[in-house]
VEXDREN-2710 file (C-alpha; in Angstrom, 1 decimal):
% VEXDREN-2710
k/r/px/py/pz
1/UNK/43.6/178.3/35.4
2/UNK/47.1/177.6/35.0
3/UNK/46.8/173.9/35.2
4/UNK/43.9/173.9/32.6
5/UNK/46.0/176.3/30.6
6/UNK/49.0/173.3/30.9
7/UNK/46.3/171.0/30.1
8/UNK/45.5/172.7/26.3
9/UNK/48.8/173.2/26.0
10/UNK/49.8/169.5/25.9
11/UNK/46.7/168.4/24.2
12/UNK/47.5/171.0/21.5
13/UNK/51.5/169.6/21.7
14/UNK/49.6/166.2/21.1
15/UNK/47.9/166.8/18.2
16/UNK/50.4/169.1/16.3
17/UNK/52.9/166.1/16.7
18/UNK/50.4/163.0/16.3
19/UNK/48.2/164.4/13.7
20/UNK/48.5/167.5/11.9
21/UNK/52.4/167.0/11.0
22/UNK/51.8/163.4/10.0
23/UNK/48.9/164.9/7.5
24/UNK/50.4/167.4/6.2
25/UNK/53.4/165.4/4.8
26/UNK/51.1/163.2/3.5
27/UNK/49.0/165.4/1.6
28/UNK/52.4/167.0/0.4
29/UNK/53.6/163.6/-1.1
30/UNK/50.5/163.2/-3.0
31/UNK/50.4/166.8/-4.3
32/UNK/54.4/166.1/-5.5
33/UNK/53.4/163.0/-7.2
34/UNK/51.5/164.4/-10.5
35/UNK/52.9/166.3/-12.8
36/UNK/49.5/168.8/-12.4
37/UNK/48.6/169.1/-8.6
38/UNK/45.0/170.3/-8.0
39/UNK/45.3/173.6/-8.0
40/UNK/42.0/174.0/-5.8
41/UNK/43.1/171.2/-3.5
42/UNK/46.6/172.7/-2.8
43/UNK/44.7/176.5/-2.6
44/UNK/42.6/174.8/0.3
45/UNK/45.3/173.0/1.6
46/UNK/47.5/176.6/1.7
47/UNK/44.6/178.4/3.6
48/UNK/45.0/178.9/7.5
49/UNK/41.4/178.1/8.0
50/UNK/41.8/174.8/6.7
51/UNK/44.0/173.5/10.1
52/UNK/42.5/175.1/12.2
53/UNK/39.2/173.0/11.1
54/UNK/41.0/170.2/10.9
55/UNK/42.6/170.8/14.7
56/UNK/38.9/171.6/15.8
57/UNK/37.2/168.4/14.5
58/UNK/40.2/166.0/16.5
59/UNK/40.0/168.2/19.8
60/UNK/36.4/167.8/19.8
61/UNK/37.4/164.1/19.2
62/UNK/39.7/163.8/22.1
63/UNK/37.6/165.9/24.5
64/UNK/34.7/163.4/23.3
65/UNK/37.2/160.8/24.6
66/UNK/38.6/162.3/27.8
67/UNK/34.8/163.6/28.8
68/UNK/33.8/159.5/28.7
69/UNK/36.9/159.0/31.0
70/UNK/35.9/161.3/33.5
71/UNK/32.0/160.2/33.4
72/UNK/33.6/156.9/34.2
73/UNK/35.8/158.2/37.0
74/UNK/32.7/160.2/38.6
75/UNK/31.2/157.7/39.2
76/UNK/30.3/156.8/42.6
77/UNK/31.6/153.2/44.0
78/UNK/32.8/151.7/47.2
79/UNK/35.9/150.1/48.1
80/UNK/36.8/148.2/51.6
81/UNK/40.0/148.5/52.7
82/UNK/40.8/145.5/54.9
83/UNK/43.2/145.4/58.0
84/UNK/43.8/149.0/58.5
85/UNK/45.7/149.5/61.6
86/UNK/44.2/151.3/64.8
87/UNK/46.4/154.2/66.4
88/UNK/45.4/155.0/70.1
89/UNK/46.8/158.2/71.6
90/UNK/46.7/158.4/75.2
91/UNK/49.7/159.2/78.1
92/UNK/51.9/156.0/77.2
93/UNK/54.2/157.2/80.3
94/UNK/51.0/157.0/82.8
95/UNK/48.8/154.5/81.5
96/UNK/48.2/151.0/79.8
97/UNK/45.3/150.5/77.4
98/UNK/43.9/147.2/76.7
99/UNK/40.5/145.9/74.6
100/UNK/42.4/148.3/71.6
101/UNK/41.8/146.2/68.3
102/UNK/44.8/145.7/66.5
103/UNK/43.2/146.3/63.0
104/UNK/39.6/147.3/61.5
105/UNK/37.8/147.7/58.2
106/UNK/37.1/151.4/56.1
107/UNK/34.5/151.3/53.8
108/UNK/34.8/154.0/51.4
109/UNK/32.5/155.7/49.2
110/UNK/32.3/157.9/46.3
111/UNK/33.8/158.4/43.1
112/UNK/36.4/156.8/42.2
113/UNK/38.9/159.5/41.4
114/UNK/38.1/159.8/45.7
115/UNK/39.1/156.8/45.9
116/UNK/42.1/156.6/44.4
117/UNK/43.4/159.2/46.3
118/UNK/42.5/158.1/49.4
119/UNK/44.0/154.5/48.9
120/UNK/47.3/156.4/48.1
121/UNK/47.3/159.2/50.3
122/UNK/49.8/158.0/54.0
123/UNK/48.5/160.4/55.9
124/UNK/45.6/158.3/56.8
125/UNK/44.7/156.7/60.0
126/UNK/42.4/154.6/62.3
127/UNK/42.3/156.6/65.6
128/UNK/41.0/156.4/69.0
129/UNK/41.7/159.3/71.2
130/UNK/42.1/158.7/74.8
131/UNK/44.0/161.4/75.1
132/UNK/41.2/163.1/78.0
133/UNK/40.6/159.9/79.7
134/UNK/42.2/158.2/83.4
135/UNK/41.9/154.9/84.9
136/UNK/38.6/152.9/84.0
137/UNK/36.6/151.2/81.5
138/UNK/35.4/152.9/78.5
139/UNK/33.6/152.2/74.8
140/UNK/35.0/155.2/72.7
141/UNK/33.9/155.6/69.0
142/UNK/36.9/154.4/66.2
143/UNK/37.7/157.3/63.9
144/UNK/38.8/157.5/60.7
145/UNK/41.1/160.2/59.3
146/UNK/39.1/161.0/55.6
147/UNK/41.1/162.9/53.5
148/UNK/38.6/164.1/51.2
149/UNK/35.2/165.8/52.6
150/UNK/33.3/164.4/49.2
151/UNK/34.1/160.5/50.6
152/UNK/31.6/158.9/52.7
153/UNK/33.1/155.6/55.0
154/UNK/32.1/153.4/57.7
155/UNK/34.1/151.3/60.2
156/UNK/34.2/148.0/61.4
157/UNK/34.0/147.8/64.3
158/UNK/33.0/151.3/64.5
159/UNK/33.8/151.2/68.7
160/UNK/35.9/149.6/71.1
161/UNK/35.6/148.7/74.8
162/UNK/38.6/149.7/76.2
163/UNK/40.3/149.6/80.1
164/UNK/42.5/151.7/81.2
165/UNK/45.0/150.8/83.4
166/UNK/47.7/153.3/85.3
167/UNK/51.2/152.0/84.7
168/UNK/53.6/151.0/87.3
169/UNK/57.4/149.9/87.1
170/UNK/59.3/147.8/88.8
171/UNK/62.9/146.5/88.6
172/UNK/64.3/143.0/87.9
173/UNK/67.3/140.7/87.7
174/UNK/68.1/139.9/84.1
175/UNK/68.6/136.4/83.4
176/UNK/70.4/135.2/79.9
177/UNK/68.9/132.3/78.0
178/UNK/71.2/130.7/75.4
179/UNK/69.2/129.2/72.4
180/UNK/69.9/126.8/70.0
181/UNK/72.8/125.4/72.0
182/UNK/72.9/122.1/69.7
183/UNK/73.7/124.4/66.7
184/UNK/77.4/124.7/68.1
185/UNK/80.1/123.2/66.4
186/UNK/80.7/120.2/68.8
187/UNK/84.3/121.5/69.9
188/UNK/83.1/124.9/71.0
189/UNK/81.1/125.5/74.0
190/UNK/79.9/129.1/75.9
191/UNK/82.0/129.6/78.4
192/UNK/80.1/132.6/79.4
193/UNK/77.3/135.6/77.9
194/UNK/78.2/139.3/79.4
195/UNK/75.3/142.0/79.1
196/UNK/75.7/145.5/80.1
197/UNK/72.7/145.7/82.5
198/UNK/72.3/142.8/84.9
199/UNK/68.7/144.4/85.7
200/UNK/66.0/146.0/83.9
201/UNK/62.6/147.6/84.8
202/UNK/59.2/146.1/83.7
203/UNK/56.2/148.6/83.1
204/UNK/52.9/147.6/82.7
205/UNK/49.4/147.5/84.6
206/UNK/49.8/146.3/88.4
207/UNK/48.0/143.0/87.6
208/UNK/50.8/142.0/84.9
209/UNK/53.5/143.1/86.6
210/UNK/52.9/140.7/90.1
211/UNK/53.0/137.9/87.1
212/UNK/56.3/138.3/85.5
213/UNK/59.0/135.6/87.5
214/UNK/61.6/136.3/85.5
215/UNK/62.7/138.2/82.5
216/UNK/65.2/136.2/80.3
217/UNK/67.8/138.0/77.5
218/UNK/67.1/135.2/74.3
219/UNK/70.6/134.4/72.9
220/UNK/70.3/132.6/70.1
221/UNK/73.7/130.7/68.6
222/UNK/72.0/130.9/65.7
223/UNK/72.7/134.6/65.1
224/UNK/76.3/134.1/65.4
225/UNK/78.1/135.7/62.0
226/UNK/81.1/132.5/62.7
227/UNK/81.3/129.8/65.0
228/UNK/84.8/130.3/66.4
229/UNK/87.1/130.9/69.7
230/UNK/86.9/134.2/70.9
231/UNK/84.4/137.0/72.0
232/UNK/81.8/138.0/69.6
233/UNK/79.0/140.7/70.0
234/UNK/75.2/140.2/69.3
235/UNK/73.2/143.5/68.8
236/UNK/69.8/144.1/69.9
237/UNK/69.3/140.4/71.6
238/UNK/65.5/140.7/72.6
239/UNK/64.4/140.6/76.0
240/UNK/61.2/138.4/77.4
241/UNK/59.3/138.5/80.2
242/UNK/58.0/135.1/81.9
243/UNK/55.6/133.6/84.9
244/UNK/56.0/130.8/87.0
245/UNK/55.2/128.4/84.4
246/UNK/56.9/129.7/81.6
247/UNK/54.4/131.7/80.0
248/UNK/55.1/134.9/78.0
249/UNK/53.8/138.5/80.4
250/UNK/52.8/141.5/78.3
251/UNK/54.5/144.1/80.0
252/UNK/56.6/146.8/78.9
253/UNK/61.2/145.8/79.2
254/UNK/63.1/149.3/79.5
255/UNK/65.4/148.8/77.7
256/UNK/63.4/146.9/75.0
257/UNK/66.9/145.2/73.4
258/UNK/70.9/144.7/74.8
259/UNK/73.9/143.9/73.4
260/UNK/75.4/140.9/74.4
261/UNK/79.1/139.4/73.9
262/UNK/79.4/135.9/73.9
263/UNK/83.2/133.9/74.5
264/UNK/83.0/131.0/73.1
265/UNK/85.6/128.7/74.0
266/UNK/87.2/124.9/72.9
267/UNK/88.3/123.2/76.4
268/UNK/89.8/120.2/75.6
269/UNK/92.0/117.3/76.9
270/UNK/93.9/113.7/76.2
271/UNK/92.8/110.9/78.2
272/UNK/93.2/107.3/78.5
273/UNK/90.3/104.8/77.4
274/UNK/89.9/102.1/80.4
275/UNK/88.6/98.8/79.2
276/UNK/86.3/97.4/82.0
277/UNK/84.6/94.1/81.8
278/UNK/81.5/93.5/83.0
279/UNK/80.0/89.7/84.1
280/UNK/82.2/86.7/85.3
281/UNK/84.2/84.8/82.2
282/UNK/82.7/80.9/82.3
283/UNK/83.9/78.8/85.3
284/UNK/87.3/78.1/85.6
285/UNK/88.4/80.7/83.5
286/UNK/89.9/84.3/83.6
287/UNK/91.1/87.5/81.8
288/UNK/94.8/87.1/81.3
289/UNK/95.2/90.4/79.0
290/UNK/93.1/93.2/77.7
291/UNK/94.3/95.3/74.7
292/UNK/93.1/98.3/72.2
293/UNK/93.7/99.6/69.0
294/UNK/93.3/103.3/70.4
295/UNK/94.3/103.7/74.2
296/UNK/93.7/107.5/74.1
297/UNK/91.3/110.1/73.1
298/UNK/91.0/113.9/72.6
299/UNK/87.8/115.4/74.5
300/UNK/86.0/118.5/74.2
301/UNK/83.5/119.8/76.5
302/UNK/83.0/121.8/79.1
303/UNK/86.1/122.9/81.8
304/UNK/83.9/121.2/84.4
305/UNK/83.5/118.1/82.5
306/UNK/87.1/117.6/81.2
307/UNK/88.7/119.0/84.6
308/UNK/86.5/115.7/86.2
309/UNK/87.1/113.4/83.7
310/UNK/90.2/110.5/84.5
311/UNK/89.5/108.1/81.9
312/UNK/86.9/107.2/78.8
313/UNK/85.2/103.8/80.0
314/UNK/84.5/100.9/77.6
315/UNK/82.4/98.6/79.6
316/UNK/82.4/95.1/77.6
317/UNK/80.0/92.8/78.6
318/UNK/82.4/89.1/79.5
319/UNK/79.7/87.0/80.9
320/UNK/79.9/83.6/80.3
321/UNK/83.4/84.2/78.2
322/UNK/85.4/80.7/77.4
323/UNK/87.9/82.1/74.9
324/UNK/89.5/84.7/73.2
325/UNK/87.8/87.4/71.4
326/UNK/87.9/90.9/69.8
327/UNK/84.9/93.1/70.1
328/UNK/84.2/96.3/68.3
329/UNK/83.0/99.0/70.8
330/UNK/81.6/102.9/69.9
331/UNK/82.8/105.4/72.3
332/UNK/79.9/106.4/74.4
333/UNK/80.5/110.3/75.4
334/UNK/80.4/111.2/79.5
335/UNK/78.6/113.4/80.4
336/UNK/79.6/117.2/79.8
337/UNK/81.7/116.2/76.8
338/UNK/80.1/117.2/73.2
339/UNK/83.2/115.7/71.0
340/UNK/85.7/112.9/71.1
341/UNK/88.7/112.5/68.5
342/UNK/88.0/108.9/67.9
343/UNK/84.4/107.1/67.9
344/UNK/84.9/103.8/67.9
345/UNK/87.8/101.3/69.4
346/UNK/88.7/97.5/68.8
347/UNK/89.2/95.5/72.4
348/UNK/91.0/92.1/72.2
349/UNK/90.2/90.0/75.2
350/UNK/92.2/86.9/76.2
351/UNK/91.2/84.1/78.8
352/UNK/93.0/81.4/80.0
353/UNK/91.5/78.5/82.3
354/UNK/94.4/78.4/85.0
355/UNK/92.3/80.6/87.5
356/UNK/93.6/82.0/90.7
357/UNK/91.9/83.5/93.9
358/UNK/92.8/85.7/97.0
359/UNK/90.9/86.9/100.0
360/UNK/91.4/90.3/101.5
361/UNK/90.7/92.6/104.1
362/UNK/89.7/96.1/102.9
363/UNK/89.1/99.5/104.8
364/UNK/85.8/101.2/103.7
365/UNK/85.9/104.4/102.4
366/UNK/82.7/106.5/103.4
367/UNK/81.8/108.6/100.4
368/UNK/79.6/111.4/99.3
369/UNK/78.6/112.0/102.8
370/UNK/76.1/115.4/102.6
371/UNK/78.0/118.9/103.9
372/UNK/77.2/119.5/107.8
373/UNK/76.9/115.7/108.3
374/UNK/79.5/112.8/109.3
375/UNK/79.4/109.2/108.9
376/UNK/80.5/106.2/110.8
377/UNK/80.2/102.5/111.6
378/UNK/77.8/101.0/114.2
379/UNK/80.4/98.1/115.6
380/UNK/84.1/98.2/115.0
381/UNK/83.1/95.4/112.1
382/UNK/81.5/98.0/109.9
383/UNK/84.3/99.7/108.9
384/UNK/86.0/96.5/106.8
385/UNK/85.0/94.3/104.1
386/UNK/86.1/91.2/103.4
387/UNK/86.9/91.3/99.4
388/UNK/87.6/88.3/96.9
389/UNK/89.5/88.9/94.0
390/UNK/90.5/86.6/91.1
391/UNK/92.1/86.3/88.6
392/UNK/95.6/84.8/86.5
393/UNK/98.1/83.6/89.4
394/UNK/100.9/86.0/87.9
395/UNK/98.2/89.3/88.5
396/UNK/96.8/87.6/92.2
397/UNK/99.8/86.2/93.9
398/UNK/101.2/89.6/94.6
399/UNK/97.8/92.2/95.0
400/UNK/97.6/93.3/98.2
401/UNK/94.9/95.5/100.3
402/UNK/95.7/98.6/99.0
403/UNK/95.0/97.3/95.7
404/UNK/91.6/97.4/96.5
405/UNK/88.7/99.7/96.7
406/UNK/85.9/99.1/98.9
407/UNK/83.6/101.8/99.8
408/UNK/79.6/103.0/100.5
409/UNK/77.6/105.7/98.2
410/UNK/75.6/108.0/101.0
411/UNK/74.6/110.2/98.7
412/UNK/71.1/109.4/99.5
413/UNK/70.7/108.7/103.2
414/UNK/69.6/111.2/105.7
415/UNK/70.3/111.7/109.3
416/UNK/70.0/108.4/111.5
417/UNK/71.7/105.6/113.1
418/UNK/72.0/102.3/112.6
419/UNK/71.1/102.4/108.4
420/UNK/72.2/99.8/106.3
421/UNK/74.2/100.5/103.2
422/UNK/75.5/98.2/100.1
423/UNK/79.3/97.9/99.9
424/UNK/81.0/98.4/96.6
425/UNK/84.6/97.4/95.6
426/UNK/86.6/97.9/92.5
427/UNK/90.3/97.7/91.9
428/UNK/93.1/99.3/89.9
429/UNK/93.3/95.9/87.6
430/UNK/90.6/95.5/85.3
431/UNK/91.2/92.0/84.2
432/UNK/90.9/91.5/88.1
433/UNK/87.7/90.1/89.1
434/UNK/86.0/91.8/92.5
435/UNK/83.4/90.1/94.6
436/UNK/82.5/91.7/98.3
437/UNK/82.3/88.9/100.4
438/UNK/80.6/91.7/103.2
439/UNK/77.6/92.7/101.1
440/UNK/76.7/95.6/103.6
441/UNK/77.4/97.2/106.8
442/UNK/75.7/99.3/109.7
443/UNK/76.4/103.3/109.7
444/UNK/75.3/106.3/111.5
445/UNK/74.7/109.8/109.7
446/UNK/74.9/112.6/112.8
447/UNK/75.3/116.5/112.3
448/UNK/78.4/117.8/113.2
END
């Protein structure tokens, strides 16, 4: 009663305001415009009767109106509303449901005040109750939560096969992924990710949980509020779970998110650039001085990189070489080092026909022989090479044997005796030319 009693009110408000004031003032201006006003015009006018007919005629008007409003509203129609989503409740701490579709259809039906309400109203839902059920495989009716008893609806699908699975944990080793690595500014590098928990627990049915190889901690640079030295803090870097072959497992990460703090660091170091020429100058000829416009270079890169690195090579290809010539050479970056303070270089190369040579006898060096294992010659012969070097007769007349490098790469050979291996020589003067004379030798590998 008390909202209908509002309701007269306003429409009363309403038509005072919009109507009966706007009339009155109107009549009134007439009436003051002749010298004679109607006398029976202003004696209706001045009776009380005479607004309220004239407030009784426009309410019957507006409720006229309103009445083919609410026809229109009563009307019944049906509306679909697409993608609603599906709510299951069941023991989440004791059980894993799958076959639960992630959305379904309502249709609705009814009037379409009914409907506008319900299309506004939050409190509904699409649920399935599993609330009385344990392990197994079930179909279970999809319900919908009507807010009005006068609606009529229908869902699609209306029932789901579901299986019910009980939920184990189990623990694992958190590994840390770093994404979008490239993204770095080239003179910064990780130097290391720190996460609070080194292992988390996986939940999830039996059958998932065997699957999951690893479970990763995604980093991504890209997240990074600046790219500069020091440590900085990601929040709530997601956590994956992964098979053998890479493959994302649906299983439950406790926690779900971690923070991580990643140092980022700007190793660096000066260098020398080594020219090193590659091929034999023309016959008769030889290398009598090497020179570059830049000699060193600033690198950036990783501390196991630059801590390794001696020199930046410049290999310049000299085959076949009569005279003298400058060559224009791009830096090419070693591996483990993402910057370099210069790109390119300019190499001047000059020959000169008088051409000297010098044999010499050279200890081999045994190298990169595997940990547990030793190496040695078959014969007494097998642990010297015969090297030739050549060169200008200023640079060869005074190199001696310890000049020289010779040595074998057993990097790749296994246990057994009697193996041949290449022989390799290089020297401490580039513009030197170095030719084994003793292409190979015998070794044995043996455990120690």
């Amino acid at each position: 009663m008390k909202i209908i009693k509002d309701i007269l009110a306003s429409i009363y408000q309403v038509i005072d305001k919009v109507f009966i004031l706007p009339i009155t003032k109107f009549v009134f201006r007439i009436t003051k415009k002749f010298d004679r006003p109607s006398k029976w015009l202003e004696n209706w006018l001045s009776k009380s009767n005479t607004l309220l007919f004239i407030s009784l005629i426009l309410s019957i008007f507006i409720f006229i109106v309103i009445d083919q409003k609410i026809l229109f509203f009563s009307r019944s129609s049906a509306e679909v509303l697409k993608k609603q989503p599906v709510v299951a409740v069941y023991n989440e701490d004791a059980y894993v449901i799958e076959g639960l579709p992630e959305f379904v259809d309502i249709t609705l039906i009814g009037s379409k005040t009914d409907l506008y309400i319900a299309k506004q109203s939050p409190t509904n839902t699409v649920q399935i109750d599993l609330s009385g059920y344990t392990a197994g495989q079930y179909k279970v009716d999809i319900n919908y939560n009507n807010v009005s008893s006068s609606l009529e609806y229908s869902v699609n699908p209306s029932f789901a096969t579901v299986t019910i699975y009980p939920k184990i944990s189990k623990g694992k080793t958190l590994t840390i992924d770093v994404l979008n690595q490239d993204n770095l500014d080239d003179k910064l590098v990780i130097e290391d990710v720190k996460v609070p928990n080194e292992e988390v627990v996986i939940k999830g049915a039996e059958y998932q949980v065997s699957k999951v190889a690893t479970v990763k901690a995604l980093v991504d640079i890209n997240n990074l509020v600046k790219q500069q030295v020091g440590t900085h803090t990601l929040k709530d870097v997601p956590l994956k779970a992964y098979d053998e072959q890479g493959n994302v497992v649906d299983v439950e990460i406790v926690p779900g998110t971690i923070d991580a703090e990643v140092v980022i660091s700007s190793p660096s170091k000066e260098v020398p650039i080594k020219v090193i020429p590659k091929g034999e100058v023309a016959f008769g000829g030889a290398i009598s001085a090497i020179s570059s416009s830049v000699t060193k270079v600033t690198v950036y890169g990783t501390k196991e990189a630059i801590a390794n690195l001696e020199y930046v090579p410049v290999e310049i290809d000299v085959t076949g070489l009569t005279e003298d010539r400058q060559y224009k050479m791009e830096l090419v970056k070693p591996s483990g080092i993402k910057s370099m303070s210069v790109s390119n270089v300019t190499v001047d190369i000059a020959v000169i026909s008088e051409v000297s040579e010098k044999t010499l006898e050279v200890i081999i060096d045994f190298r990169n022989v595997k940990n547990g294992y030793s190496a040695q010659g078959s014969t007494p012969n097998d642990y010297k090479a015969v090297v030739r070097v050549k060169g200008v007769p200023s640079v060869i007349k005074d190199m001696v044997a310890t000049d020289v490098t010779a040595y074998v790469d057993l990097s790749t050979y296994k246990e057994g005796q009697k193996q041949e291996v290449e022989v390799h020589v290089e020297g401490i003067d580039v513009k030197v030319q170095y030719v084994a004379v003793t292409k190979k030798i015998t070794v044995d590998i043996y455990k120690n």
